[in-house]
C-alpha positions as CSV (number, residue, x, y, z in Angstrom):
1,X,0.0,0.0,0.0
2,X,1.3,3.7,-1.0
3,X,-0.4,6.6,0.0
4,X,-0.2,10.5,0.7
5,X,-0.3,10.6,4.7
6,X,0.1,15.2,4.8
7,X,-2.5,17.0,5.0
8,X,-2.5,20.1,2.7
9,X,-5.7,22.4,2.6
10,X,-7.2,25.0,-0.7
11,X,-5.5,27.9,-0.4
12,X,-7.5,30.4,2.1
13,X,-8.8,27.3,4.5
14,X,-9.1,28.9,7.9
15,X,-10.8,26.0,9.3
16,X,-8.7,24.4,11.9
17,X,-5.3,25.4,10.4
18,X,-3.4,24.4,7.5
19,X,-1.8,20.7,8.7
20,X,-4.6,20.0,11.3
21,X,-6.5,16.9,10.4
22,X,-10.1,16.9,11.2
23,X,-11.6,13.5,10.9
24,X,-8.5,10.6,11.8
25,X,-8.7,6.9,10.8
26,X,-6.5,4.3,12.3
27,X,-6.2,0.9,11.7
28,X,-9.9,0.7,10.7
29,X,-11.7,-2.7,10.5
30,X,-15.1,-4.2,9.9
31,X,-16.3,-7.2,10.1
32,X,-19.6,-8.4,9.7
33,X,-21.1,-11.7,10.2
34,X,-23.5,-13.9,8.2
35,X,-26.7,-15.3,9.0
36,X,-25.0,-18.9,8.4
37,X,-22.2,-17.4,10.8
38,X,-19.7,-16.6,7.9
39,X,-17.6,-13.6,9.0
40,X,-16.8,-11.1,6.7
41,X,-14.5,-8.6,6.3
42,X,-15.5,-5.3,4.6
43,X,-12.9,-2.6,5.4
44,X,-9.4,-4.1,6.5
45,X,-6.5,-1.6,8.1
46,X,-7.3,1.8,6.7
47,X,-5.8,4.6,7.6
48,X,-6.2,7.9,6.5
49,X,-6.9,12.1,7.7
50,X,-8.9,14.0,6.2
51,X,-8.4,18.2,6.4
52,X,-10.9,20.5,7.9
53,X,-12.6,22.3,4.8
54,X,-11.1,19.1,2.4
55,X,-13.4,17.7,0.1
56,X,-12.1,13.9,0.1
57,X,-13.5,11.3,-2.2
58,X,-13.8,7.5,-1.5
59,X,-13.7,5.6,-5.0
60,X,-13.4,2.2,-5.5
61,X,-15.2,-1.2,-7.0
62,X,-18.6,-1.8,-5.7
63,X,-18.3,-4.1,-2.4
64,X,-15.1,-2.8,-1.8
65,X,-16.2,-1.4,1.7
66,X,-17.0,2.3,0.8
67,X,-20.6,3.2,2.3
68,X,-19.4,1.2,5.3
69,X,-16.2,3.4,5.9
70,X,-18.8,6.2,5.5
71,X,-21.1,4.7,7.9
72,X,-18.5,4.2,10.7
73,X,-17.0,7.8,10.1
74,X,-20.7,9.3,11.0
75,X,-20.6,6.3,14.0
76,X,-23.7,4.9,12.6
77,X,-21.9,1.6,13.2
78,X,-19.0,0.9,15.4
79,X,-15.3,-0.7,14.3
80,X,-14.4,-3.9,14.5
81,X,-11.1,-2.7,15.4
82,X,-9.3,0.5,15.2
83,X,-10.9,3.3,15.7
84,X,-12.0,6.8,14.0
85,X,-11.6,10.7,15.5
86,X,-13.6,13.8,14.3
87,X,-12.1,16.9,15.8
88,X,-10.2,15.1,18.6
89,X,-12.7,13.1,20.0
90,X,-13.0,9.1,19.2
91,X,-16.4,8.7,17.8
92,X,-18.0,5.8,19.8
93,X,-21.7,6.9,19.2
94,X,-23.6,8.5,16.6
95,X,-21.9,12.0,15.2
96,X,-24.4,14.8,15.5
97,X,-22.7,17.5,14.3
98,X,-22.9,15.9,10.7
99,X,-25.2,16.3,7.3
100,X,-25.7,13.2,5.1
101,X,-27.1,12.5,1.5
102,X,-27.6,9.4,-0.3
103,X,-27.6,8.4,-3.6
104,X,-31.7,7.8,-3.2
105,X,-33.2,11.7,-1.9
106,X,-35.4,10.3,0.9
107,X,-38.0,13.1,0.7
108,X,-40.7,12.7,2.2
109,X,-43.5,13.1,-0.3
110,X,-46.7,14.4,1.7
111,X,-44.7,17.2,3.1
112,X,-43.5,20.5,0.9
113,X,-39.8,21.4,-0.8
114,X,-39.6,23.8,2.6
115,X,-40.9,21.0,5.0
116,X,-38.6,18.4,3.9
117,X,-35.9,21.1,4.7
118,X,-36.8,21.7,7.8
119,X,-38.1,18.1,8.8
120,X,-35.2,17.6,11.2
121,X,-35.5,20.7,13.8
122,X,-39.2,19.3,14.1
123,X,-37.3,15.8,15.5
124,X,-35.0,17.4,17.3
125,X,-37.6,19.3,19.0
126,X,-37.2,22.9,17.6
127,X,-39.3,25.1,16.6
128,X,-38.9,25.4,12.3
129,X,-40.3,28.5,12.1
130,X,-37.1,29.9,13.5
131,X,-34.9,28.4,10.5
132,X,-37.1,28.8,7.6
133,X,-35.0,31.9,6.4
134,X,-32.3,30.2,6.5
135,X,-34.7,27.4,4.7
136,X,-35.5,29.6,1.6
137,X,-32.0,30.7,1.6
138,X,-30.3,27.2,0.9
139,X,-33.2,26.5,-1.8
140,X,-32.5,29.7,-3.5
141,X,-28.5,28.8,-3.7
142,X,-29.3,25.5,-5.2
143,X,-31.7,27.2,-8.3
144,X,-35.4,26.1,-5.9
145,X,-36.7,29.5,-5.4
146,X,-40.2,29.5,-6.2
147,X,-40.7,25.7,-5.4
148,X,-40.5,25.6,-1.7
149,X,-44.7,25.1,-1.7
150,X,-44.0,22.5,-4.4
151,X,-44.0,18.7,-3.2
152,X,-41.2,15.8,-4.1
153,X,-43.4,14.0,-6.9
154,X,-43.3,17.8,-9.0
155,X,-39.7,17.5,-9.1
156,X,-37.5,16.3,-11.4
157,X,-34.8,13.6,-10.0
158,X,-32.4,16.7,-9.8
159,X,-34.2,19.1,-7.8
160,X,-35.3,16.2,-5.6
161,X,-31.6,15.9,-4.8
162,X,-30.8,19.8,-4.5
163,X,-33.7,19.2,-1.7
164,X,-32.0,16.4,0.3
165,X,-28.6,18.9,-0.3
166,X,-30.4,21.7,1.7
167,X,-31.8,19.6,4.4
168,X,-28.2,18.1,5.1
169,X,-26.8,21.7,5.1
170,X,-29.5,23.3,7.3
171,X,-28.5,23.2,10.6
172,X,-25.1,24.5,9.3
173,X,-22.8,20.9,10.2
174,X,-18.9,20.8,10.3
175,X,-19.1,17.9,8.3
176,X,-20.9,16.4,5.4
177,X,-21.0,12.7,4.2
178,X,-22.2,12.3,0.9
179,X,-22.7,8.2,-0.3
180,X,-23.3,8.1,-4.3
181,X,-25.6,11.1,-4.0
182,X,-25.3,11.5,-7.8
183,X,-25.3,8.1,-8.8
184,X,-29.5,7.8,-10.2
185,X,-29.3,10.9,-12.3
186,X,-28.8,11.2,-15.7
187,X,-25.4,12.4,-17.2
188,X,-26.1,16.0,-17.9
189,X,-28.1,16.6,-14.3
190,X,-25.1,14.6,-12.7
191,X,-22.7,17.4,-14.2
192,X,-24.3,20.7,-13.3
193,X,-25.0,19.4,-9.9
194,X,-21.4,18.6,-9.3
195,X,-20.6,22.2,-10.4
196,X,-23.1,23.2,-7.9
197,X,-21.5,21.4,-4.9
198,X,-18.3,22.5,-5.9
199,X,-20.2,26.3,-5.5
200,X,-21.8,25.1,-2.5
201,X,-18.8,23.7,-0.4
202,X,-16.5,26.6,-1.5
203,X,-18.9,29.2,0.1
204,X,-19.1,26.8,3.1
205,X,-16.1,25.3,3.9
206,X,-17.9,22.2,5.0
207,X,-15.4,19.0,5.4
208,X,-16.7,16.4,3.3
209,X,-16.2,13.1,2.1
210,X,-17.9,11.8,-0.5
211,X,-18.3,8.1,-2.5
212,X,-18.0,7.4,-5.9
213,X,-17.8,5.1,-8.6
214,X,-16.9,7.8,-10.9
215,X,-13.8,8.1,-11.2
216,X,-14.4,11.4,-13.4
217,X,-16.7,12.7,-10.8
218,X,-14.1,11.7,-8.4
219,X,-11.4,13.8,-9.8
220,X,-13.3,16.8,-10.8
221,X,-15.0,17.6,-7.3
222,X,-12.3,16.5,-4.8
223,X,-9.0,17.5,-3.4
224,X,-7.7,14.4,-2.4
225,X,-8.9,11.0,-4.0
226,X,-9.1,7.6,-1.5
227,X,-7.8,5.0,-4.4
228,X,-9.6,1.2,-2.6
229,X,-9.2,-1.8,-3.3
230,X,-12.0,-4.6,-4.0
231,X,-12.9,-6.1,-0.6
232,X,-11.7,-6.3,2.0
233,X,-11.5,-2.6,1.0
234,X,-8.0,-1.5,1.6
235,X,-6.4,1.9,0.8
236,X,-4.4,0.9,-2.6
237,X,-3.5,4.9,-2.9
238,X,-4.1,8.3,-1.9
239,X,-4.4,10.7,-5.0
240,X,-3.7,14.5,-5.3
241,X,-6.0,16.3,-7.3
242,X,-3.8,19.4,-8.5
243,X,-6.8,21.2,-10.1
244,X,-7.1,24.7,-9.9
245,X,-10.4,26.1,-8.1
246,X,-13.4,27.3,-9.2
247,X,-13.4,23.8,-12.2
248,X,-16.3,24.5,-14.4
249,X,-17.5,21.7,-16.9
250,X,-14.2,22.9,-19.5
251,X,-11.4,21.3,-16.8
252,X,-12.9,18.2,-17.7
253,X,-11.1,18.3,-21.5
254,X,-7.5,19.5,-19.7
255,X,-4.4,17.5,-20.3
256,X,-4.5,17.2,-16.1
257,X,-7.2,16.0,-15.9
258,X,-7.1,13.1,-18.3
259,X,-3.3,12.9,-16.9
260,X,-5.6,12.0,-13.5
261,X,-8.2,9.7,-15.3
262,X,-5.2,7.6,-16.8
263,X,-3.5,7.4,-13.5
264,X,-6.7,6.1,-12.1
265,X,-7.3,3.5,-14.5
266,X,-4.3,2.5,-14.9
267,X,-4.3,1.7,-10.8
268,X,-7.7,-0.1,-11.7
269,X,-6.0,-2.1,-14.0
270,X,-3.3,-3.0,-12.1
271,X,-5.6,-4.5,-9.1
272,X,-7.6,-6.5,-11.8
273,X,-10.7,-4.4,-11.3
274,X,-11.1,-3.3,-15.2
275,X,-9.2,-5.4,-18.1
């Protein structure tokens, strides 16, 4: 295994200091166990820091342990072995302090654009009322202004996942885990909305990690690519992405960035994944 283990943020990051990592992974493990008793392992030994304000990126084969390192990063499940630290502190519970999408939008469809946004202050006992500025805000940013009366089923697959965007965004999190959010959509929506996060996390300075299959989605969005292998999902490499920031759509036909693809693939290649 080979892989970057420094921490450099974007140029500007003020969020915990250039060199400090926010999220820390040692010696992560995973095993699950069968009905029939069969253990298996999912992630095996990963180690890796992500900076605060990085956008990281998980790719790898499918069944190569990716949602699950996401899962035990948020402390949705607990390690095997190892362990995981978010600003210091071990995660053995649940991380609060955290915003997730998925790849499917979870809206729920008998309540408005605006409730669906502001569905979780209502479970954490709060009063929405007092966040729905901040509600209409985070729709406008994404291109929803005008459709926060609107419900789930009059939106497109696109704005459905702008929605599930502002709801993990609204009660302003440190962190953001993002698990093949963009993975249902067609081609061209898949594009402008990964321009859009790019637009999104620059204004915020969120730390996020996201998973892909992509491997062009991969290297457009993130500063640092996660390079697994197929299960038990080890860390193969740890990418640089050397892009300059804002990337619109035209980085995507730059010599660096098919200098990245190739580099990708040709890691792919080398652990049998693609022939």
């Amino acid at each position: 295994m080979k892989y970057e283990d420094t921490i450099q943020l974007n140029p500007g990051t003020q969020a915990g200091g250039a060199g400090i990592a926010f999220i820390q992974v040692e010696k992560l493990c995973k095993v699950f166990t069968t009905t029939d008793g069969v253990p298996i392992i999912a992630v095996e030994n990963v180690d890796f820091q992500v900076g605060a304000a990085e956008f990281v990126s998980l790719l790898g084969p499918s069944g190569c342990g990716k949602s699950t390192l996401l899962s035990l990063i948020a402390g949705l499940i607990l390690p095997s072995s190892g362990n995981v630290a978010i600003d210091g502190a071990v995660v053995s519970r649940p991380y609060t302090n955290i915003g997730i999408v998925f790849q499917s939008d979870l809206l729920l469809d008998w309540r408005t654009v605006l409730g669906n946004v502001l569905v979780q202050f209502e479970m954490r006992g709060q009063d929405p009322r007092r966040h729905e500025a901040r509600a209409r805000e985070l729709l406008a940013s994404v291109g929803l202004e005008g459709f926060e009366s609107k419900y789930p089923w009059e939106l497109s697959g696109g704005m459905r996942q702008r929605v599930s965007i502002c709801r993990a965004l609204i009660h302003d999190p440190s962190l953001l885990l993002m698990d093949e959010p963009f993975g249902a959509l067609d081609a061209l929506t898949r594009e402008q909305l990964q321009v859009d996060l790019q637009r999104i996390w620059q204004k915020s300075r969120k730390t996020v990690v996201f998973v892909t299959h992509s491997i062009s989605e991969a290297v457009f969005l993130s500063d640092r690519v996660v390079v697994m292998t197929p299960r038990p999902g080890r860390i193969q490499t740890i990418l640089r992405i050397d892009l300059k920031r804002p990337r619109g759509i035209e980085v995507r036909e730059s010599d660096e960035f098919a200098a990245n693809l190739r580099h990708i693939n040709a890691l792919f290649r080398e652990m049998g994944v693609v022939h």
